[in-house]
DOMIPA-390978 format. One record per atom (N, C-alpha, C, CB): x, z, y. Coordinates in steps of 0.2 Angstrom, whole numbers, padded with zeros to 4 digits, always signed. Glycine has a CB too. Layout:
N
XZY ...
//
This chain:
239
+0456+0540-0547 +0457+0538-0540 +0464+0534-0541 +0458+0543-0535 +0469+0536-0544 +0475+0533-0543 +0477+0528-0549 +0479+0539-0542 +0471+0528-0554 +0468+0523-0559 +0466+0518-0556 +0464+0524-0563 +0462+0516-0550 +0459+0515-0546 +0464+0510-0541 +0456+0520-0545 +0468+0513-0539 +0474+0511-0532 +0477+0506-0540 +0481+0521-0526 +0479+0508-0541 +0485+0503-0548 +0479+0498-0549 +0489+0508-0558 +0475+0499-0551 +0471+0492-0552 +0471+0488-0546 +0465+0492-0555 +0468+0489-0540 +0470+0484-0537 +0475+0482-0532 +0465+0483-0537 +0481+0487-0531 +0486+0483-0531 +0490+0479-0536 +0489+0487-0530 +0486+0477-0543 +0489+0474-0548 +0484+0468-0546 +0489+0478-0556 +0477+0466-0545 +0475+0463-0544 +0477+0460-0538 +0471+0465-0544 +0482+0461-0533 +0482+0460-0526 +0488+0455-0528 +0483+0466-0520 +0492+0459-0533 +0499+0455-0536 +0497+0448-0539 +0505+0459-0543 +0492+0450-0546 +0492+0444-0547 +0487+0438-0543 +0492+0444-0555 +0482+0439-0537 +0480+0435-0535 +0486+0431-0528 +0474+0438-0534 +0492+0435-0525 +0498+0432-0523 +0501+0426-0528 +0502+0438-0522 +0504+0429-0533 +0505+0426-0538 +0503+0417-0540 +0503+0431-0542 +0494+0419-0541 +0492+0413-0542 +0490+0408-0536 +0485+0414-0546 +0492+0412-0530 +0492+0408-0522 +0498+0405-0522 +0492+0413-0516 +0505+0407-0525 +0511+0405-0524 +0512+0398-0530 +0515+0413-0527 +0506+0397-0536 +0507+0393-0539 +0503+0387-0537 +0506+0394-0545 +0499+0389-0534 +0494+0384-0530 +0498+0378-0527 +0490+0388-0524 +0507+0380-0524 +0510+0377-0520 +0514+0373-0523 +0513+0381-0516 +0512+0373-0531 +0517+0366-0533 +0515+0357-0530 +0515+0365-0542 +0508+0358-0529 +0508+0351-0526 +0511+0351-0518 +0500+0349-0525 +0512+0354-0517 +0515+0355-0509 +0522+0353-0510 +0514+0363-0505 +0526+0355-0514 +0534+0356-0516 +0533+0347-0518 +0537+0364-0524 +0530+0344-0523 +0531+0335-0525 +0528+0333-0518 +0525+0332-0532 +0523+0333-0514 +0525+0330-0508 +0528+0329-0504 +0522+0329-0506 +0531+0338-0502 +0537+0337-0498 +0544+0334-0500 +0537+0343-0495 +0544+0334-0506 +0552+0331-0511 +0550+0323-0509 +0551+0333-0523 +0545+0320-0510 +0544+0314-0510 +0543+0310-0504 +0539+0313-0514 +0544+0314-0498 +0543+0312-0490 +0550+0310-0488 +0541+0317-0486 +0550+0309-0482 +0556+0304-0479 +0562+0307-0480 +0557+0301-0472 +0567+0306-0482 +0571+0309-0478 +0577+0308-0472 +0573+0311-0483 +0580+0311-0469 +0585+0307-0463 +0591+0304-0466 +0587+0313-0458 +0592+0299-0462 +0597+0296-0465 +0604+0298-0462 +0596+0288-0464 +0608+0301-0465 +0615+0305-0465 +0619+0303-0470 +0615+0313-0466 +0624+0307-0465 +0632+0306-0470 +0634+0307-0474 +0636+0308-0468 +0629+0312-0477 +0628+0316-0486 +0625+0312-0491 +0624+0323-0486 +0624+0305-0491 +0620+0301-0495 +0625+0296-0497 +0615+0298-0491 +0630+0301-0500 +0637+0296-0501 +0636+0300-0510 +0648+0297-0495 +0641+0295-0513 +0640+0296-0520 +0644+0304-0520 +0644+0290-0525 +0641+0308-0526 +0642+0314-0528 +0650+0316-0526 +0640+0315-0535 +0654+0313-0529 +0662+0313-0529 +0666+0315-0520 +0664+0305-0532 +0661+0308-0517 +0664+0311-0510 +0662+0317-0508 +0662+0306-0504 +0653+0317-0509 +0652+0323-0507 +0657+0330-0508 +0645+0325-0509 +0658+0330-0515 +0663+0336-0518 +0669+0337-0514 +0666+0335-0525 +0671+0329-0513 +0678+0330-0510 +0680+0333-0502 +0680+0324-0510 +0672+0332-0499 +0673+0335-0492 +0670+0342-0491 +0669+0330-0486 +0669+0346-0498 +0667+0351-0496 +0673+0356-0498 +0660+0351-0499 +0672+0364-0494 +0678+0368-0495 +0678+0369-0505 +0676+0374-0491 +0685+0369-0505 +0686+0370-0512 +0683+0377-0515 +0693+0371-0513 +0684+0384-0511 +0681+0388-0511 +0672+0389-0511 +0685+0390-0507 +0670+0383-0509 +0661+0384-0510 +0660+0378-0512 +0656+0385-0505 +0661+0376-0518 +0662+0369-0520 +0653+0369-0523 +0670+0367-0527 +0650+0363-0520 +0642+0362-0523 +0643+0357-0526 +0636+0361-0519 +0638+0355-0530 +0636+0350-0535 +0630+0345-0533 +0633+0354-0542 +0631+0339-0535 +0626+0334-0533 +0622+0337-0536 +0627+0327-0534 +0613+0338-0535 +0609+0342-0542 +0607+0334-0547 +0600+0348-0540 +0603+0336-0551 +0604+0331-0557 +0596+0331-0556 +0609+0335-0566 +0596+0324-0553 +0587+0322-0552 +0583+0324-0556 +0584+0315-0553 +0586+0319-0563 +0581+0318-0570 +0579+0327-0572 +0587+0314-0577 +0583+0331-0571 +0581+0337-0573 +0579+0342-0568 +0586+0339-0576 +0578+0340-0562 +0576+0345-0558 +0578+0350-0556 +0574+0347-0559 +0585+0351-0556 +0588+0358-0555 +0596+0355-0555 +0586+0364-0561 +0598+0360-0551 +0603+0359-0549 +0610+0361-0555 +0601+0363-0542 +0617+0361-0553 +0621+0363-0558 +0628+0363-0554 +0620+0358-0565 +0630+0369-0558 +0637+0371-0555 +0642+0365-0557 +0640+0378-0558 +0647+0364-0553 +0655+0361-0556 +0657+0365-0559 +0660+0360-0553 +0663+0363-0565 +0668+0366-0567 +0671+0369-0561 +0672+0363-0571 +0671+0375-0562 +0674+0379-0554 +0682+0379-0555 +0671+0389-0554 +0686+0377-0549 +0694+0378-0551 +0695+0385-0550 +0701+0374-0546 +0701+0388-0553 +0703+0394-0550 +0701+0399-0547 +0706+0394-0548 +0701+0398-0539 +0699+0397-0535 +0690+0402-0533 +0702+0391-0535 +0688+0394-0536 +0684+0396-0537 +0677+0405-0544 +0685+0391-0536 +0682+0403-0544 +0681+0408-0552 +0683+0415-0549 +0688+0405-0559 +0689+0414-0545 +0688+0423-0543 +0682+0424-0539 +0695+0426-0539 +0678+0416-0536 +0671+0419-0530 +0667+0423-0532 +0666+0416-0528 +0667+0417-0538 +0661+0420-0544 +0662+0426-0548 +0660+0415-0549 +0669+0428-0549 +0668+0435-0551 +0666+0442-0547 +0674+0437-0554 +0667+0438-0540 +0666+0444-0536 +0660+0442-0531 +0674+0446-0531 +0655+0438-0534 +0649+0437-0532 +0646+0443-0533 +0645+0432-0534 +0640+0445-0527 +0636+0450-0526 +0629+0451-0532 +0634+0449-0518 +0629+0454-0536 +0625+0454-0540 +0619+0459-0539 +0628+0454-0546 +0614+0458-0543 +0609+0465-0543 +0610+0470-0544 +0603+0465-0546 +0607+0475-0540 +0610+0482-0538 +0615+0482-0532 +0614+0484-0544 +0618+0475-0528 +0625+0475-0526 +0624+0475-0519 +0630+0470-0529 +0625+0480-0514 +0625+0477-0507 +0627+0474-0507 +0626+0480-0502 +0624+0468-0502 +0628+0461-0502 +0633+0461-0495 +0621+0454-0500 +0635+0456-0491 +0639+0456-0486 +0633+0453-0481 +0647+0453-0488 +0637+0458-0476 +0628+0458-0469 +0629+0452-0466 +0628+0465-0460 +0636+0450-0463 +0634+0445-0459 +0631+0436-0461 +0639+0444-0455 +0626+0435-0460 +0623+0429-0462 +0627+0424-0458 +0616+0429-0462 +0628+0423-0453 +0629+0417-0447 +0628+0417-0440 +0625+0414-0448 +0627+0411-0437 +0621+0412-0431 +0616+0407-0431 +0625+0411-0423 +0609+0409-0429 +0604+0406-0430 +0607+0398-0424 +0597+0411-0427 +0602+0393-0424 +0599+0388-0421 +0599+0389-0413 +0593+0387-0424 +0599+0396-0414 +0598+0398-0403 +0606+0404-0402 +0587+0405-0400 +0610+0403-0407 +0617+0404-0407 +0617+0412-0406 +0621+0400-0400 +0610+0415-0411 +0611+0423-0412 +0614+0424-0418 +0603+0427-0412 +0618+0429-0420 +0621+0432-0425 +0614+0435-0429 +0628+0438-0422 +0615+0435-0436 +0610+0436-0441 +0612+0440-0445 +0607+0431-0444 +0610+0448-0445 +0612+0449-0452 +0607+0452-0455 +0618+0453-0452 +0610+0454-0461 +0606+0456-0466 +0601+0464-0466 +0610+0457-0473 +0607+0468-0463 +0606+0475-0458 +0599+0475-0453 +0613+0475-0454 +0599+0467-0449 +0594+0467-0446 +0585+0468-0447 +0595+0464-0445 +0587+0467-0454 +0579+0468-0457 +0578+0472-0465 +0575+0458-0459 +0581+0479-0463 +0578+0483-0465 +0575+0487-0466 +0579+0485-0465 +0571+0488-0473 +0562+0491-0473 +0559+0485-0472 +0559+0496-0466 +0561+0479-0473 +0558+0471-0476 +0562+0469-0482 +0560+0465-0471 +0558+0464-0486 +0560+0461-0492 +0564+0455-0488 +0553+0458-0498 +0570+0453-0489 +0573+0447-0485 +0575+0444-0494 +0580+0450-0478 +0572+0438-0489 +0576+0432-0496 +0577+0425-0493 +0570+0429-0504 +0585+0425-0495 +0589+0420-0492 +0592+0416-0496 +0594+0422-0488 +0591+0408-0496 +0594+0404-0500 +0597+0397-0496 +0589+0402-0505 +0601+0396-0500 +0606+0394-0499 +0604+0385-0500 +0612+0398-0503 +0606+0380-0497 +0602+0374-0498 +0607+0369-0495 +0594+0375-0493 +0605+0362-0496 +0609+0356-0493 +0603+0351-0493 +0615+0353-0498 +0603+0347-0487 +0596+0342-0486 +0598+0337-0493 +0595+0337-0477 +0603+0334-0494 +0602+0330-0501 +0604+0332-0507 +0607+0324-0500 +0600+0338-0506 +0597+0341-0515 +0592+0341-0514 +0599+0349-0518 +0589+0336-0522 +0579+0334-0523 +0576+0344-0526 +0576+0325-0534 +0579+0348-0528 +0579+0355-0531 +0577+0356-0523 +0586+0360-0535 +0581+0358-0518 +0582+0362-0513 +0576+0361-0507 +0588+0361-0510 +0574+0352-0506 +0568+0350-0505 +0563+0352-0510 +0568+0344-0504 +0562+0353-0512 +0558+0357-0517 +0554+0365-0517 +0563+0358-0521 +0560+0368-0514 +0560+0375-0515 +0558+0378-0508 +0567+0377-0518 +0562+0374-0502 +0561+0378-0495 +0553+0378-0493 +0567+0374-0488 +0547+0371-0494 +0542+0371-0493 +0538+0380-0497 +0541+0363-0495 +0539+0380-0502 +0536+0386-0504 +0539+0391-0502 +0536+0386-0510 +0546+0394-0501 +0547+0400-0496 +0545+0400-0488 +0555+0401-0496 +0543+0395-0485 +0538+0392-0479 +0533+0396-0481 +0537+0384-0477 +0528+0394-0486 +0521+0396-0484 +0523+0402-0487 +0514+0392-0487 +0528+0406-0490 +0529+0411-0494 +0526+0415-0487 +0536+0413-0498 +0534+0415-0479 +0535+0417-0477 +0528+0417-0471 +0540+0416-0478 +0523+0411-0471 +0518+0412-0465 +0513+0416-0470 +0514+0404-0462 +0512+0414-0477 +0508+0419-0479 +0508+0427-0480 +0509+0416-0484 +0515+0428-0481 +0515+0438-0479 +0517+0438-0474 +0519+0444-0482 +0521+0435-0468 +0521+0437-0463 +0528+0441-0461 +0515+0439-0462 +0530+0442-0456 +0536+0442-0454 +0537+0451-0456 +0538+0439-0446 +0531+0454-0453 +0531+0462-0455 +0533+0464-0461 +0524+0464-0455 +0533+0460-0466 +0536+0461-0471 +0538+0457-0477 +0534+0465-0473 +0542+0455-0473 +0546+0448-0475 +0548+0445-0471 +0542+0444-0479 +0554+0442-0474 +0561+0438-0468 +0564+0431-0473 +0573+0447-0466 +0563+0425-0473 +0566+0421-0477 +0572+0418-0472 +0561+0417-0480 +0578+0419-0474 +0583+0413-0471 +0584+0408-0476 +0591+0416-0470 +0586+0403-0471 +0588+0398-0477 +0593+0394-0473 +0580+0392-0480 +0598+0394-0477 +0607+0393-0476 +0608+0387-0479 +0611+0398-0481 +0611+0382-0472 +0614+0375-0476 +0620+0375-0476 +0613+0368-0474 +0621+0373-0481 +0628+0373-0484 +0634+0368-0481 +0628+0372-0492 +0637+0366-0479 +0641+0364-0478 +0642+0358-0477 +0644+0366-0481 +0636+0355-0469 +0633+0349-0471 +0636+0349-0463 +0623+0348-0474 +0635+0341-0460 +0637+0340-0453 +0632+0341-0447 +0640+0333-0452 +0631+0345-0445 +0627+0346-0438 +0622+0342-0437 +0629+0346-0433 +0624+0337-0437 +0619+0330-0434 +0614+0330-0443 +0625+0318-0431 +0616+0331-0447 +0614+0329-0453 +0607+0335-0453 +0620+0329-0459 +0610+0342-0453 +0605+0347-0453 +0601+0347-0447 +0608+0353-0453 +0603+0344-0441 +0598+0346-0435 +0593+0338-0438 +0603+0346-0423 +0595+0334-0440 +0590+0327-0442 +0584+0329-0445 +0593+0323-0448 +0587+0335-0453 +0582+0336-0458 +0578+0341-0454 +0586+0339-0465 +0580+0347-0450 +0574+0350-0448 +0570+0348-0440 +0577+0357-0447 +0572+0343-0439 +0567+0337-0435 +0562+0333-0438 +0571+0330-0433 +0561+0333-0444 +0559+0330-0447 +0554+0334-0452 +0564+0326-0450 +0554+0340-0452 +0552+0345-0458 +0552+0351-0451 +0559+0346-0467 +0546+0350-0446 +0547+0355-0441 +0541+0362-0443 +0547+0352-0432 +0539+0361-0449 +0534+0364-0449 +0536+0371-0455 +0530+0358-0451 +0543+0369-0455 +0547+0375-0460 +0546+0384-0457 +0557+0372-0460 +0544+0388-0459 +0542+0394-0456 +0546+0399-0459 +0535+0397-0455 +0554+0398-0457 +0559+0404-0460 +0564+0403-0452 +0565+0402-0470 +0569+0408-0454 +0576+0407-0450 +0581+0402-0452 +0580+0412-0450 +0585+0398-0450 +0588+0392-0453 +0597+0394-0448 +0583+0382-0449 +0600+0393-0453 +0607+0394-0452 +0611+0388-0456 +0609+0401-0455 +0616+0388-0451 +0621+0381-0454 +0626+0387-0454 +0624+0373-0450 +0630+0385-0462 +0633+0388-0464 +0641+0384-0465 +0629+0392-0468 +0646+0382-0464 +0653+0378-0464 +0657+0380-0471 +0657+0381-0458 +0652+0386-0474 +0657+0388-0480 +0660+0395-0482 +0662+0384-0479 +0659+0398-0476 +0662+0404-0478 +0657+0411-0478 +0669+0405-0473 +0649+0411-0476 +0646+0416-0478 +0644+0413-0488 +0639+0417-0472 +0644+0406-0489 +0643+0406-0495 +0649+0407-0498 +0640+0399-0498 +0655+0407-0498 +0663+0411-0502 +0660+0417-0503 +0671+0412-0496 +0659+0420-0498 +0657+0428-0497 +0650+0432-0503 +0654+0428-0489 +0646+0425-0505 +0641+0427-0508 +0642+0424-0516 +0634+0425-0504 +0648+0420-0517 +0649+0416-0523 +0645+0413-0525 +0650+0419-0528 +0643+0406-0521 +0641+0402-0520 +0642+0395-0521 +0640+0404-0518 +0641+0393-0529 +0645+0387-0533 +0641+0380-0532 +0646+0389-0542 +0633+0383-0533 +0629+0377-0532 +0624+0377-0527 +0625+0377-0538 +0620+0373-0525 +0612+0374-0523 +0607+0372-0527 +0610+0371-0516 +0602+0373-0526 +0600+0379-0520 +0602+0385-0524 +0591+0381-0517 +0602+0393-0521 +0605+0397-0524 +0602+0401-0519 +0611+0397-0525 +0598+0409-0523 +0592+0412-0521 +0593+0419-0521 +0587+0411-0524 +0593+0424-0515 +0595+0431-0516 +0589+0433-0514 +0600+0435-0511 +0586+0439-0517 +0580+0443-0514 +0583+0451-0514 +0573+0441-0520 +0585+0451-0507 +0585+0457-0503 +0581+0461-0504 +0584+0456-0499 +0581+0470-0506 +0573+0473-0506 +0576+0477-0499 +0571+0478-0515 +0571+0483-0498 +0570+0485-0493 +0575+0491-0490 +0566+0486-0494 +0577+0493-0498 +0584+0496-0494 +0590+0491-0494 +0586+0501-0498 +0591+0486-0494 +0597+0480-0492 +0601+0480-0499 +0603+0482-0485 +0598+0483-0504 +0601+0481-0511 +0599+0475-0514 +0600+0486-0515 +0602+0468-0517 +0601+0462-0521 +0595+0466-0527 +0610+0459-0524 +0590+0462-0526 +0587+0464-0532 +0584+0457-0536 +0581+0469-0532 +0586+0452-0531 +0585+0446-0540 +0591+0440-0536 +0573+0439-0543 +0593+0438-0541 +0598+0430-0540 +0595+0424-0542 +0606+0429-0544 +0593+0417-0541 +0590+0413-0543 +0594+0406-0544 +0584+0412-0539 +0599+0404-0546 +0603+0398-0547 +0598+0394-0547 +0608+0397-0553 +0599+0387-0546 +0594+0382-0548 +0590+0381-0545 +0592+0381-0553 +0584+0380-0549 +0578+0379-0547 +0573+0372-0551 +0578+0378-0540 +0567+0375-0555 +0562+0371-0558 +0557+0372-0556 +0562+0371-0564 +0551+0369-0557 +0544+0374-0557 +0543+0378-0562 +0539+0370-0558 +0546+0379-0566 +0545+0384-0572 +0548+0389-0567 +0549+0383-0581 +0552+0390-0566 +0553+0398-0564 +0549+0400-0555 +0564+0399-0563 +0545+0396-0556 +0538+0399-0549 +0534+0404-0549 +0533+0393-0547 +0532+0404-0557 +0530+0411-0556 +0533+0418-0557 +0526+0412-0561 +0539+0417-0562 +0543+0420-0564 +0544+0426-0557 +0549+0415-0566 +0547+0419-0548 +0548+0421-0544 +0543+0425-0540 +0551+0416-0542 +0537+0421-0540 +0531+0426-0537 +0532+0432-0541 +0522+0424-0538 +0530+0432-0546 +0529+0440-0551 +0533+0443-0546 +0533+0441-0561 +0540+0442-0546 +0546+0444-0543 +0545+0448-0535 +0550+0438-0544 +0543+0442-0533 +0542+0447-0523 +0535+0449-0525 +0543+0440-0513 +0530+0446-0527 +0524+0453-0528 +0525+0459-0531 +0518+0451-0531 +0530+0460-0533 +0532+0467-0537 +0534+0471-0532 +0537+0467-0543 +0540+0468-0528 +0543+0469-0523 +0540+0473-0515 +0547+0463-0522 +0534+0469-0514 +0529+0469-0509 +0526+0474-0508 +0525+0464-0509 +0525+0479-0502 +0520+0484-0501 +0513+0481-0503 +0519+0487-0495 +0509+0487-0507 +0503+0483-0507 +0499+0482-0499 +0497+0487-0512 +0500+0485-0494 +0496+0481-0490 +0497+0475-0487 +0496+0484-0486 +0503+0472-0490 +0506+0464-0489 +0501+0459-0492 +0514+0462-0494 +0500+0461-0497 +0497+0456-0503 +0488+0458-0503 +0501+0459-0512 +0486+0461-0498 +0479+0463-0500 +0477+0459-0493 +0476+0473-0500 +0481+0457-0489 +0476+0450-0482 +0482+0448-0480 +0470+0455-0472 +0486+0443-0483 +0492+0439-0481 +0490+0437-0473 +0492+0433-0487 +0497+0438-0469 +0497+0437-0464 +0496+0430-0459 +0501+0440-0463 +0494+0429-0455 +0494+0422-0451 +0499+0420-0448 +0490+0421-0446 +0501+0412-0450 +0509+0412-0450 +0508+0412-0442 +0515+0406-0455 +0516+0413-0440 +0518+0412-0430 +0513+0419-0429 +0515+0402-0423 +0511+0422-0431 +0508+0429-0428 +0512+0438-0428 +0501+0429-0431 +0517+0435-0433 +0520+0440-0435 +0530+0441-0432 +0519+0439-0442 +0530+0446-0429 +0536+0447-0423 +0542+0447-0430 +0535+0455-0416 +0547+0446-0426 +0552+0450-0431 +0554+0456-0429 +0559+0447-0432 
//
């Protein structure tokens, strides 16, 4: 019997899994759709220069798909030594949503929460949020919470990008800089996966398509098997 239960909660993982790869064509069309025209479409250098020194992001690097840190000043370097790593309770307060509620991490306990951290003129970060969307309609809010955190972008720029992309199904926070300090946060996109007791159990810098299964494997391991045996209908699931 319990030979039995392990097989097909192992079947349940890797048929999640090969649902989760299914979504690579989704991630190239949504990368390859309009985007809003903003103030963050200035060469790399300016961007750096208007962003807090303390959460300093990188223009990501097209040709390669992924994103990459600056040389971090000082400053920065102590963030990153006292970034929250696996095993590490992270720090609760996320922000305030879009309807001006405070979000924290506390609030979705006994859920897998996975929160990344994003900017609309990163081609990685458009990339990545379309697949944590169907991640999130696919299991459903019962167990599972995706935020997704913009970094340090001007209001009119983020409320543009999610006018345009209204079909995104996570929680969306603008963030000014200081819950990324808090999480040692050098680049985007940049990926926490929350497990259910509110301990960090993966970090994701960057982003390729090579690391998409890596990432399924990852929250299907994480997932009660009854998540993964009739994925949920997205908008039907409360928080």
């Amino acid at each position: 019997m319990a030979l039995s239960m392990r097989h097909h909660a192992g079947a349940a993982a890797a048929a999640f899994v090969l649902a989760s790869l299914s979504l690579v064509a989704t991630f190239s069309a949504f990368a390859a759709g309009p985007a809003p025209a903003r103030s963050a479409d200035r060469p790399a250098t300016q961007q750096l220069a208007s962003t807090q020194a303390s959460a300093r992001i990188a223009k990501p690097d097209a040709s390669a798909g992924t994103s990459k840190a600056t040389t971090p000043d000082p400053q920065s370097r102590r963030s990153t030594r006292t970034a929250p790593q696996r095993g590490d309770i992270p720090p609760d307060f996320l922000g305030v949503d879009r309807d001006g509620r405070p979000i924290k991490v506390s609030d979705y306990r006994g859920k897998l929460v996975v929160i990344s951290f994003w900017a609309s003129w990163c081609a990685p970060c458009r990339r990545e949020l379309p697949m944590l969307s169907a991640l999130q309609a696919g299991v459903g809010r019962e167990h599972l919470q995706v935020i997704a955190i913009n970094l340090n972008e001007p209001r009119r720029d983020f409320d543009a990008f999610l006018k345009l992309n209204p079909s995104l199904e996570m929680s969306h926070i603008r963030d000014a800089g200081t819950v990324a300090r808090h999480y040692g946060v050098t680049a985007v996109p940049n990926l926490f996966v929350i497990d259910q007791r509110g301990a960090i159990a993966q970090v994701h810098r960057g982003y390729s398509p090579q690391q998409l299964r890596q990432f399924a494997e990852e929250i299907a391991a994480l997932l009660p098997p009854e998540a993964l045996k009739r994925p949920a209908a997205a908008g039907k699931q409360t928080q």
